[in-house]
N, C-alpha and C positions, 0 to 999 in steps of 0.2 A: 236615781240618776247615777250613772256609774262615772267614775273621775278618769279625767284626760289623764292618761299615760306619757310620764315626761318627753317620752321620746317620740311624739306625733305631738307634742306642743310645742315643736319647733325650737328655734334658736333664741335661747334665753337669754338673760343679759350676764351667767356667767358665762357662756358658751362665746366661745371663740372660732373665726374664722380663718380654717384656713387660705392665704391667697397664695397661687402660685407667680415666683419669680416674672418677670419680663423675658420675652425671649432676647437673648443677647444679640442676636440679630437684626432685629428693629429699635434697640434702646441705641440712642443716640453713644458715642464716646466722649467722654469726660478728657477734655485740654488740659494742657499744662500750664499750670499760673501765668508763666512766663510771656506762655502763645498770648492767653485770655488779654493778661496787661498791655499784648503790646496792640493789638485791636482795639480795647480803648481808646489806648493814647492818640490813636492816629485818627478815631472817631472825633478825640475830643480835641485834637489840632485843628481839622477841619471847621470847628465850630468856633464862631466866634465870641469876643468874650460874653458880648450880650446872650446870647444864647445857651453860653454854659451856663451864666447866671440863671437865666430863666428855667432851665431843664434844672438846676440845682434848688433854686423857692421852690417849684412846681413840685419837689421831692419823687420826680424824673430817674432820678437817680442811685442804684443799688449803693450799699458801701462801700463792697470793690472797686465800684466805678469813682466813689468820692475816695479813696485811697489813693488810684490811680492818679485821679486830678492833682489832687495837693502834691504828688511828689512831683509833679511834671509841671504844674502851674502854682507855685507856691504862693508866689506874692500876688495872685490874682482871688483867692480863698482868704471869702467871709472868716476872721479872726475873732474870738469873745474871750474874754479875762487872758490872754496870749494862748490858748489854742483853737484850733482849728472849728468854728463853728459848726459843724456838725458832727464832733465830738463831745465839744464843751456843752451842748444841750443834752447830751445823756449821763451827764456828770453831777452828781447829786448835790457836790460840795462848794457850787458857783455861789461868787460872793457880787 
């Protein structure tokens, strides 16, 4: 029985693939923080508080989007040990 020749044994698992880039023409463009935040904000004016709540338990929510919140609706953000609960849960050192 004669042995498969590495290179008719296809894509091994050192072998690497090349992918060609996205054409620049159909890949979306990338916003400016600025733009992104203020489309939030005005998302999440619209919403009331119940429903920021809800979209925020539901973890609805990117961080961006919970960044945005807290700066614009401060006193309305869930608080745990004095910050901001959805920070203070990725915080190792909660007492």
């Amino acid at each position: 029985m004669k042995a498969e020749s590495p290179a008719s044994a296809g894509p091994g698992p050192g072998t690497t693939t090349r992918v060609r880039p996205a054409d620049p023409a159909v890949r979306p463009r990338s916003r400016p923080p600025r733009e992104l935040a203020a489309e939030v904000a005005t998302v999440l004016a619209a919403m009331s508080y119940e429903e920021r709540m809800r979209a925020y338990r539901s973890g609805a929510l990117s961080a961006h989007e919970l960044a945005v919140a807290a700066s614009w609706f401060p006193e309305e953000m869930p608080i745990l040990n004095g910050e901001f609960e959805w920070i203070a849960i990725s915080l190792v050192d909660l007492e």
